[in-house]
C-alpha positions in Angstrom: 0.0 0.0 0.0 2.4 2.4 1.1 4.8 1.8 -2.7 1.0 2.2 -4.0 0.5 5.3 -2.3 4.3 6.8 -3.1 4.0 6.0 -6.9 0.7 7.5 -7.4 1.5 10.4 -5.6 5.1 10.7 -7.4 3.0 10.7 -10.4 0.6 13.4 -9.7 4.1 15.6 -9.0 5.4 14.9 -11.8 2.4 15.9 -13.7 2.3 19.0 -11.9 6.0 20.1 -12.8 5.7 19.1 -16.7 2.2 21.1 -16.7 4.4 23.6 -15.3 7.4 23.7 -17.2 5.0 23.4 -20.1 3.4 26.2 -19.9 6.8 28.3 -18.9 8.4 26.8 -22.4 5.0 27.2 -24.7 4.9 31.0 -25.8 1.1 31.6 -24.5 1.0 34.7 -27.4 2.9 33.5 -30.1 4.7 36.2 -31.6 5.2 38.5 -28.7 8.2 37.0 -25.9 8.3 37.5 -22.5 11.7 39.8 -23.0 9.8 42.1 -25.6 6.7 42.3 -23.3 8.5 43.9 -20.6 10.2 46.1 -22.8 7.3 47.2 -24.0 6.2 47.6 -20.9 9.4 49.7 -19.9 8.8 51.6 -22.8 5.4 53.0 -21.7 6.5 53.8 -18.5 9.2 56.0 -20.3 6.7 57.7 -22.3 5.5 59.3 -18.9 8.8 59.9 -17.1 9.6 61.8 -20.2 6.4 63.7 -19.6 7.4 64.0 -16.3 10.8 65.5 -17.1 9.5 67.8 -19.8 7.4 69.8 -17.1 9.5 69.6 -14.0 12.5 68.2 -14.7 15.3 64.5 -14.3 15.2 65.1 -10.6 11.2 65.0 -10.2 11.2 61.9 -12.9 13.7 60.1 -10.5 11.5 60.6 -7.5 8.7 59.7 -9.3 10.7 56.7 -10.8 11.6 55.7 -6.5 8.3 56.2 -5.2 7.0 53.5 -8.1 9.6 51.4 -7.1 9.6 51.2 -3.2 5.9 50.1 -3.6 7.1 46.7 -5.4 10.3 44.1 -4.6 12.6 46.3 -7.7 15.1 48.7 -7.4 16.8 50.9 -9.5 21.1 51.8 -9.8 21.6 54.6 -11.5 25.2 53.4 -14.0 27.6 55.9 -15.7 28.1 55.7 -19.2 31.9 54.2 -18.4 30.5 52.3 -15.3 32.6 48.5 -15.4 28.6 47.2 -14.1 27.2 48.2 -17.5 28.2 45.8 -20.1 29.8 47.2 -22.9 28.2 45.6 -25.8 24.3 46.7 -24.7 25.5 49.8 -25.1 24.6 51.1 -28.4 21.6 49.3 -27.9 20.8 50.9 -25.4 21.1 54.2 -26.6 19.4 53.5 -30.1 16.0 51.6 -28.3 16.1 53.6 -25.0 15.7 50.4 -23.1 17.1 46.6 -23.1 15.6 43.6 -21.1 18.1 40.6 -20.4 15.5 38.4 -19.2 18.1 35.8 -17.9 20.0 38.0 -15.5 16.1 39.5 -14.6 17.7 42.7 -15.5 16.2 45.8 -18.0 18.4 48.6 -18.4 17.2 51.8 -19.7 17.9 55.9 -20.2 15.5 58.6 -20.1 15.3 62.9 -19.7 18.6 64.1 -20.3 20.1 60.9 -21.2 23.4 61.4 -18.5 22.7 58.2 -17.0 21.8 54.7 -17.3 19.5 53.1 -15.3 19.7 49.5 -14.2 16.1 47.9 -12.8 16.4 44.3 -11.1 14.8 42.3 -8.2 15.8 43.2 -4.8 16.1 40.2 -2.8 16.1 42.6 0.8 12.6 44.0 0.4 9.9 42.7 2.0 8.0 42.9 -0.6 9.9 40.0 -2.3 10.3 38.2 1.0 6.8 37.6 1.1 6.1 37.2 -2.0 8.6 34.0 -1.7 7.1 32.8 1.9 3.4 33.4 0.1 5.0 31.0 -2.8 6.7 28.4 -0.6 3.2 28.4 1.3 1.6 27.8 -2.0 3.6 24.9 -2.5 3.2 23.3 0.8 -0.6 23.8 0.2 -0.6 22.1 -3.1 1.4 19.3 -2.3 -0.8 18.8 0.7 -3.7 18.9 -1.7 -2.3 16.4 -4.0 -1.2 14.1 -0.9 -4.8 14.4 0.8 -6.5 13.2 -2.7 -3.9 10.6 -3.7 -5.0 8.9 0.2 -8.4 9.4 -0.1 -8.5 7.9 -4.2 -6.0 5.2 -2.8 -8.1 4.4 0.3 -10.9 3.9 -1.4 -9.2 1.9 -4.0 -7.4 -0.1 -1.5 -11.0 -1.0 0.5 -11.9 -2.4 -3.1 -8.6 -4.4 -3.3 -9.3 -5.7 -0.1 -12.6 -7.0 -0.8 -11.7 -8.6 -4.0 -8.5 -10.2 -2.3 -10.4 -11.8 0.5 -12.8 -13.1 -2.0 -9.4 -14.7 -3.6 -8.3 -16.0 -0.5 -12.1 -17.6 0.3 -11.7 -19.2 -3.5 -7.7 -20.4 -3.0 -8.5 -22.1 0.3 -11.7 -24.2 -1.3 -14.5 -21.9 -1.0 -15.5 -22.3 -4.7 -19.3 -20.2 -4.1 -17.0 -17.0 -3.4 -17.9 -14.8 -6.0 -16.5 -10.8 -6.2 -19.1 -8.3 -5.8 -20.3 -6.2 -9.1 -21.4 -3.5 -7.1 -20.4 -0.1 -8.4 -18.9 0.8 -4.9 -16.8 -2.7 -5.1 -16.1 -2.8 -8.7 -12.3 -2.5 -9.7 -13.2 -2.2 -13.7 -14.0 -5.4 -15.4 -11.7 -7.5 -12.8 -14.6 -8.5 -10.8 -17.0 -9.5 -13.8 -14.0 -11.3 -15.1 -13.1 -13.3 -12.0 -16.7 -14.5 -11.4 -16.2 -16.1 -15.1 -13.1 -17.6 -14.4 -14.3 -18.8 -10.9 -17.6 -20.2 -12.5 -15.6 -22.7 -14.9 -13.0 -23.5 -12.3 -16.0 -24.3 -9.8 -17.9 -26.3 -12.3 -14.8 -28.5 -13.5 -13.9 -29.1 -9.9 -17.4 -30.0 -9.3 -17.8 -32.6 -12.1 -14.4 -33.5 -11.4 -15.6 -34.6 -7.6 -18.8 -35.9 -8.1 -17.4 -38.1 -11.0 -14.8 -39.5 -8.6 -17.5 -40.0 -6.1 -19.5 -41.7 -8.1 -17.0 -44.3 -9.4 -15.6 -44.7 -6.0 -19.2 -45.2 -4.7 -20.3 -47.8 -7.6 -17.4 -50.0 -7.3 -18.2 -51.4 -4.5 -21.0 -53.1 -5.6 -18.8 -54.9 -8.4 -15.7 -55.3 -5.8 -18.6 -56.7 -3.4 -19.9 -59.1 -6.1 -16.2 -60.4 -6.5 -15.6 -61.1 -3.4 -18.7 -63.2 -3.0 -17.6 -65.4 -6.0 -14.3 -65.8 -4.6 -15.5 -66.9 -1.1 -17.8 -69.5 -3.1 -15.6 -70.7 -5.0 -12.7 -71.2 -2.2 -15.6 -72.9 -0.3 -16.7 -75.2 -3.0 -13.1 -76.9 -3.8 -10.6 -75.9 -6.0 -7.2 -77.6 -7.1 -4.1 -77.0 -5.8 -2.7 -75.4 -9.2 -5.7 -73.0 -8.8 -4.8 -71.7 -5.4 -2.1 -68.6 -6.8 -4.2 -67.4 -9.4 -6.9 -67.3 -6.6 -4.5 -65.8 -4.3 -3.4 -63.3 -6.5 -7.4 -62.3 -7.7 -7.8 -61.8 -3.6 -4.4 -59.8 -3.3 -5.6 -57.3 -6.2 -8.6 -57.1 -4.9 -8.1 -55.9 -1.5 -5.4 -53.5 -3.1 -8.7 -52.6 -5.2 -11.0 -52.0 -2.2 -8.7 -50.1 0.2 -7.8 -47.6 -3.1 -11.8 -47.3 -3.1 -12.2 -46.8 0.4 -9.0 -44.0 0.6 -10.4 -42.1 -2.4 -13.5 -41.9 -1.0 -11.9 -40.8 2.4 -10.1 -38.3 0.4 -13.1 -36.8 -1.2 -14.8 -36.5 2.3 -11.8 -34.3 3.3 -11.9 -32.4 0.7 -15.6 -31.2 1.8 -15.9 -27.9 2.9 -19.1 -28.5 5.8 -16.6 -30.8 7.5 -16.5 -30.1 11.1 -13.8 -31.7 13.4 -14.4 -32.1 16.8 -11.4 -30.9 18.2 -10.2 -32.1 21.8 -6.5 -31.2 23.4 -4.8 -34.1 23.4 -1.4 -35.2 24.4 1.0 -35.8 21.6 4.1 -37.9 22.9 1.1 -40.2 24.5 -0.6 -40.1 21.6 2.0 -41.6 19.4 3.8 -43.9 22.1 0.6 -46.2 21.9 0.3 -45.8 17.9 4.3 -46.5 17.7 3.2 -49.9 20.0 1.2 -50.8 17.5 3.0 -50.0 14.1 5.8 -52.0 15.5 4.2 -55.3 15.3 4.2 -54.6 11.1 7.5 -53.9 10.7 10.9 -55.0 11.7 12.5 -51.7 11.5 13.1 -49.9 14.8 10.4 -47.6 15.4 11.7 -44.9 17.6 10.4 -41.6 19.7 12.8 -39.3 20.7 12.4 -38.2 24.7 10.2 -35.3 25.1 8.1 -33.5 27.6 4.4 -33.7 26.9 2.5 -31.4 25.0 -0.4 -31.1 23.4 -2.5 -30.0 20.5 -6.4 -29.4 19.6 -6.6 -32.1 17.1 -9.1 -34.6 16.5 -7.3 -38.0 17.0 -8.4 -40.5 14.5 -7.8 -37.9 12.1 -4.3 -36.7 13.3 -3.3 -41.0 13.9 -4.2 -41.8 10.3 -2.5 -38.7 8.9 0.9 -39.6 11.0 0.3 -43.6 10.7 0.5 -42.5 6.8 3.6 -41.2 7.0 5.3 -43.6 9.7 4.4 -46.4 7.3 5.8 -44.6 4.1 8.6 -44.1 6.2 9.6 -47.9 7.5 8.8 -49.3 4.0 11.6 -47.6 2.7 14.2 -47.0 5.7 16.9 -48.8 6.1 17.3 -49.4 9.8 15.1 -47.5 11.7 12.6 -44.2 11.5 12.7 -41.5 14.1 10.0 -39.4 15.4 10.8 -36.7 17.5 8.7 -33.4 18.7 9.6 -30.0 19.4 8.0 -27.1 21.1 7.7 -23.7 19.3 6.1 -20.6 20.4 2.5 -21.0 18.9 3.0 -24.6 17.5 4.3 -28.4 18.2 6.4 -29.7 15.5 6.5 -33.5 15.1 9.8 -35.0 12.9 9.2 -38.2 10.9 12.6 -38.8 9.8 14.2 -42.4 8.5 17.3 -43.2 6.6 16.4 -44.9 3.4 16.7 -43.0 0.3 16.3 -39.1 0.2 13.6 -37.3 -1.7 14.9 -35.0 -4.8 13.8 -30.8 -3.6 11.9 -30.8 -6.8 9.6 -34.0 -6.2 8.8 -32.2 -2.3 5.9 -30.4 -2.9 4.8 -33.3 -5.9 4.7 -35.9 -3.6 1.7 -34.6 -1.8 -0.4 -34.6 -4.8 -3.1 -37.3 -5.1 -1.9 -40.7 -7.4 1.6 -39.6 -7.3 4.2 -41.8 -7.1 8.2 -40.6 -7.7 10.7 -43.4 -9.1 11.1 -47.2 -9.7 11.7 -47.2 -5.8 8.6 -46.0 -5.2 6.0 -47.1 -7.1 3.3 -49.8 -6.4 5.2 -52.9 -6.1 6.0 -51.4 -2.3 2.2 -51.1 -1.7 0.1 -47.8 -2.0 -2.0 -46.0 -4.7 -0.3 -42.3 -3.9 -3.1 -41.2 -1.6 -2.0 -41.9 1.2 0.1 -38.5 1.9 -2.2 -36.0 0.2 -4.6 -37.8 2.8 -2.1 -36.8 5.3 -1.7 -33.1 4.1 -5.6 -32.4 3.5 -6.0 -33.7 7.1 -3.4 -31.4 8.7 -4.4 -28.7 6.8 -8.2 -28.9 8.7 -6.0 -28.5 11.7 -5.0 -25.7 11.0 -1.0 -27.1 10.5 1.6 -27.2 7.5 3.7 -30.2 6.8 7.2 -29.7 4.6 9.7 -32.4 3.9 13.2 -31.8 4.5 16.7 -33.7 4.7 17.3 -35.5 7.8 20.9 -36.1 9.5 20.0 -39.8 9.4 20.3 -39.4 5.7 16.6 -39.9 4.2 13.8 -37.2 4.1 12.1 -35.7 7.1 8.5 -34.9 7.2 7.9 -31.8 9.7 4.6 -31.5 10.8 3.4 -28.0 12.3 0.4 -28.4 14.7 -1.3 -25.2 16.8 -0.3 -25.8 20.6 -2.6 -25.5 23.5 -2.5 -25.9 27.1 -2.5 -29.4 28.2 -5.2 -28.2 31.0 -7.3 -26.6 28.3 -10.1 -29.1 27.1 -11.7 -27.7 23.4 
């Protein structure tokens, strides 16, 4: 707001000054310059101290001349013909026009009456006359520039309230609010960016929607042919079948458990993804929390499972929620260490951040934030063969995200990636 502000105003200044020098360079009556004006000018003026001298003489002109003067911020030096202050060259001009303007020095010089002298006219920079006139022209400035700075706040206020509005409306959309739609008032409008949003937003909502119910709907109808399957396959296991039948039956019950956990995950994932979800949120102590979960991953795995020492803290989480999201991870983790996987927690000022760490093979920077997405899987060492359709950690991420939490992956000293989980802390006394 406040480079807004500077560039607008800086703007409006430099406006002002080109108007201004503009109209200083552009001759407002072309044909007539500012030099021969006040020599015309001078000229007239002549034309009565002439008339002044005629009748009462060079002294009486000179007075007259004075008293003209002391009434404005000019003065007058009265120059010998052999003066070193007169410049040599005006004077022939001088004495052939009567008077000369040198409108860079703000000088005129001219003669008059008996012609004995010349007289120089300039600005004197000690009357008070002048000194005012500056202060009343500094003031001027100060005023304008005040001017110029109250409008440019009040325009940018008001275009700033609009900005706001239309940002939290892009905020609402970004974080899965797909109704938010920018007001086409006239007081909210910012041109056609509103109208042009709502379009945008409109085809983005209606893809995403489609996109959801079409997954919902798949997930949801193959149940009833995974359910179907199943039945056949307990009949015929019940009824006999020969020994050389028993792998392909195995295998046909291996793919189609794999089958009917992918259904039930996507369908878990599409309920996170709602937007009325509510979670019951209770404080809950962490390091408990994943001692007993730890006790029970172990008995899958025969690498070491281990939690770093901690004092207890706790989080407002709702626990089913926050045990499948780190279960996810703790089991990505042991299929691919080498020894062991490490969980550890640390105490920040407003948050709890829970380590996952392991030492199998490290994640490449540019696959950290792709490895969240749903159905993603990285490299060879990664793929299906190790179990897992790729939903397991954008499960992980949409659930801490309803928490209110980030998670990152990093490099851990044990060699592997670390998953850091960010969770709001609360008092261990406070029930939510």
């Amino acid at each position: 707001m406040k480079r807004l502000f500077l560039a607008c105003y800086g703007i409006i200044i430099a406006t002002f000054f080109l108007v201004f020098i503009s109209l200083e360079l552009i001759d407002l009556y072309p044909g007539i310059s500012d030099e021969e004006e006040e020599k015309q000018e001078i000229l007239s003026n002549l034309v009565v101290l002439e008339e002044i001298y005629q009748l009462k003489g060079q002294q009486r002109a000179e007075e007259i001349l004075q008293n003209w003067l002391n009434s404005s911020y000019l003065k007058v030096d009265k120059l010998s013909f052999n003066s070193p202050e007169l410049p040599t060259a005006l004077l022939p001009q001088i004495q052939k026009e009567s008077a000369v303007v040198i409108e860079e020095m703000e000088t005129s010089y001219f003669i008059f009456g008996d012609k004995q002298w010349v007289y120089r006219l300039a600005v004197d920079e000690n009357s008070p006359l002048w000194k005012e006139d500056q202060q009343s022209f500094m003031i001027f400035i100060a005023e304008l520039f005040t001017s110029l700075a109250a409008i440019a706040i009040i325009l940018l206020y008001l275009l700033s309230r609009r900005l706001k509005r239309f940002e939290d409306t892009c905020i609402a959309f970004a974080e899965g609010d797909f109704e938010a739609r920018a007001s086409t008032k006239g007081t909210h409008r910012i041109g056609k960016l509103n109208t042009t949003f709502n379009q945008m937003a409109d085809k983005i909502s209606g893809l995403i929607t489609s996109n959801r119910s079409l997954t919902n709907a798949v997930a949801h109808e193959f149940r009833t042919p995974i359910f179907r399957i199943q039945c056949n396959l307990d009949m015929l296991d019940d009824s006999g079948v020969r020994s050389e039948q028993m792998p392909y039956l195995e295998g046909i019950q291996e793919d189609l458990d794999e089958l009917s956990t992918m259904v039930e995950e996507l369908l878990h994932f599409s309920k996170l993804k709602r937007l009325d979800k509510q979670l019951e949120l209770k404080s809950t102590p962490m390091v408990q929390l994943i001692e007993k979960q730890l006790a029970h991953l172990q008995f899958e795995t025969d690498i070491k499972l281990n939690l770093n020492p901690s004092h207890e803290l706790c989080c407002a989480i709702e626990v089913r929620g926050i045990q499948r999201a780190l279960g996810n991870i703790i089991r990505n983790g042991y299929k691919y260490a080498e020894t062991q996987v490490q969980i550890s927690l640390k105490e920040q000022e407003k948050s709890v951040l829970i380590q996952i760490e392991n030492d199998g093979p490290a994640i490449a920077q540019t696959d950290r934030e792709r490895i969240f997405e749903p159905f993603t899987r990285l490299d060879k060492a990664r793929d299906r063969q190790s179990g897992g359709h790729g939903l397991g950690l954008a499960i992980t991420k949409q659930i801490i995200k309803q928490h209110g939490g980030e998670i990152c992956i990093s490099d851990s000293h044990l060699g592997g990636p670390s998953f850091n989980i960010s969770l709001p802390k609360t008092d261990c006394t406070v029930e939510c």
